[in-house]
C-alpha positions in Angstrom: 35.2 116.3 97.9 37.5 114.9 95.0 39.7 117.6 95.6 40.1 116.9 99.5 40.7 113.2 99.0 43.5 114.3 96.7 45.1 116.7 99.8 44.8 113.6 101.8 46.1 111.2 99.5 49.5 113.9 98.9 49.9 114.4 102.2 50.1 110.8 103.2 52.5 110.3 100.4 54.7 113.2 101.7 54.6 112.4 105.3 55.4 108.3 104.0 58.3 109.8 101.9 59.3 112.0 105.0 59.3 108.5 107.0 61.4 106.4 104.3 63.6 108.9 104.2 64.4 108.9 108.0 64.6 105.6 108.2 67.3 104.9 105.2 69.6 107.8 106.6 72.6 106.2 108.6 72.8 107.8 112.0 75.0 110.6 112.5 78.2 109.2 113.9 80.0 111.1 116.6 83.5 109.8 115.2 84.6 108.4 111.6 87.0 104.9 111.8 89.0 104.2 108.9 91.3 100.6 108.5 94.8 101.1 108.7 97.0 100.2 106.3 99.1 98.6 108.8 98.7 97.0 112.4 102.0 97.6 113.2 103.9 101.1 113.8 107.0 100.8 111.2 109.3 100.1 114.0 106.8 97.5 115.4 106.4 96.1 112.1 110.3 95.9 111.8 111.1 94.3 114.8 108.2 91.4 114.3 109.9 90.4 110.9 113.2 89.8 112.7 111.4 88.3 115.6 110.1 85.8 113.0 113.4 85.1 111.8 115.3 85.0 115.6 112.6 82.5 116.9 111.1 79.5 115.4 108.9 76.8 116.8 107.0 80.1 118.9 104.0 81.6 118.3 104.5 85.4 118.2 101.5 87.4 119.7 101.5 91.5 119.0 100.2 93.9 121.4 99.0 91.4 123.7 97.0 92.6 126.5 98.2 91.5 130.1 94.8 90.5 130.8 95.7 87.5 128.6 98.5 86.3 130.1 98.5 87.8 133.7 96.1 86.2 136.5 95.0 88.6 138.9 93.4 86.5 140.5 94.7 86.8 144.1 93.2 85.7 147.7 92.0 88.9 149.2 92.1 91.2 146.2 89.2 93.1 144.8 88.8 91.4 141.5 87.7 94.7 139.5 90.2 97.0 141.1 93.3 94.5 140.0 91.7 94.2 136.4 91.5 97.6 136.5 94.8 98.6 136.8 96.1 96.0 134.3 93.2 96.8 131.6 94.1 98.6 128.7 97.9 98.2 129.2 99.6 95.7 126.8 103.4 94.4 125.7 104.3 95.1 122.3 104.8 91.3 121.3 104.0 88.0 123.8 106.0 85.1 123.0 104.3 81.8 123.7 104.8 78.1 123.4 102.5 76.2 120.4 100.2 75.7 123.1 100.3 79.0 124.0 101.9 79.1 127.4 103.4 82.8 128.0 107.3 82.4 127.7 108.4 85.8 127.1 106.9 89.3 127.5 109.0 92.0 125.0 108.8 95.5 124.6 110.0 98.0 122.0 110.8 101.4 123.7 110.7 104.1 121.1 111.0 107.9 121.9 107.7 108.0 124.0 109.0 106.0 126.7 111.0 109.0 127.4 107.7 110.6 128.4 107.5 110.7 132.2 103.9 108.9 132.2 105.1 106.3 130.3 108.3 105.5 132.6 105.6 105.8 135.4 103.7 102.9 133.2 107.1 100.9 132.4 107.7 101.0 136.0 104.5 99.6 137.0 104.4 97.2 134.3 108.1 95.8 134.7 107.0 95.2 138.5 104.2 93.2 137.9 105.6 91.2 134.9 108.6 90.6 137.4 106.5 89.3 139.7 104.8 87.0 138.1 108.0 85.2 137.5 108.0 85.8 133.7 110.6 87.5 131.6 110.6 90.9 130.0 112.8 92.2 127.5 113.2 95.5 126.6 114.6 96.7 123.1 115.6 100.1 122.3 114.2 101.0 119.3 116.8 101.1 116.6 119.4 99.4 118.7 118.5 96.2 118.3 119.0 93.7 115.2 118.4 89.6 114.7 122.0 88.6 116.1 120.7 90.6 119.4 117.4 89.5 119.4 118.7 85.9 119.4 120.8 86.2 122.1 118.6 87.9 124.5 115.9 85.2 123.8 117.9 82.4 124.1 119.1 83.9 127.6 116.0 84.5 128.7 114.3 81.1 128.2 117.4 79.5 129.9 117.4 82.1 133.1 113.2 80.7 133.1 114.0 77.4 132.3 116.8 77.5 135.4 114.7 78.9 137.9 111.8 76.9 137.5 114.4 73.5 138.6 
C-alpha cells in the first residue's frame, strides 16, 4: 500500500513538473524581431540632419503615412476601398506647421525608384498628393545638399502660400 502511495505521489510530481514546465516555455515564435540600430536608412538619416538645418520653426515627421495627412474621406466613395489603396504607402519625411498642419510632403528617391513597381507607386502617389493641393518634393538621392534643400522649400511654401489667395 506504502509503496503504491509513493507511485502516486511521483507521478503527480512528474506530471506537475511536466505542467510547470509547459507553462514557463515562451511560445515558439514563427519570426524573431530585433531593434535596429537606426530608424533611418543612411541616406534617410542624412537628408533629415540637413532638413533640420534647412528648416526651422517646422516640425519634421519621417515616414509618415498618408493616412495621417490625406482625407479620403470623399462623398460617394467606399470608405475601405480608398483607405485601402493609400494604407501602407508613406512619404519619406512630412513637413508640418507647430500645430501640425501638413505643409510639405518630400521624398528621397534612391536606386529603388528605378524599379518599375515603384514608378508605378510614385506615379500613383504624386497624383493623389497633387490632388489634394499639397506639395511634393522629390530629391534624388545624393544630388541634393542644404543650399538645395533651402531653396526648394522656400519655393514650395510660397507656390502653396500663392495659390491658396
Amino acid at each position: 500500500m506504502e509503496v503504491l502511495f509513493i507511485i502516486i505521489i511521483i507521478f503527480a510530481l512528474v506530471v506537475i513538473g511536466i505542467k510547470t514546465n509547459n507553462i514557463t516555455k515562451k511560445p515558439k515564435r514563427e519570426y524573431t524581431y530585433t531593434k535596429k540600430a537606426c530608424a533611418m536608412t543612411r541616406h534617410e538619416l542624412t537628408f533629415y540632419k540637413t532638413l533640420l538645418e534647412a528648416i526651422s520653426s517646422c516640425v519634421i515627421i519621417p515616414q509618415a503615412h498618408l493616412s495621417m495627412f490625406l482625407d479620403h474621406k470623399v462623398y460617394g466613395q467606399n470608405w475601405n476601398r480608398a483607405f485601402s489603396r493609400i494604407n501602407g504607402k508613406s512619404v519619406d519625411f512630412l513637413i508640418c506647421t507647430n500645430d501640425m498642419k501638413p505643409l510639405i510632403a518630400i521624398e528621397l528617391d534612391d536606386n529603388t525608384h528605378d524599379r518599375p513597381d515603384r514608378q508605378k507607386r510614385d506615379i500613383f502617389v504624386n497624383s493623389i498628393i497633387s490632388d489634394a493641393n499639397m506639395p511634393l518634393l522629390r530629391f534624388k538621392a545624393g544630388e541634393w545638399n542644404s543650399e538645395i534643400i533651402k531653396q526648394e522649400v522656400s519655393r514650395a511654401l510660397k507656390e502653396s502660400t500663392l495659390e491658396k489667395l
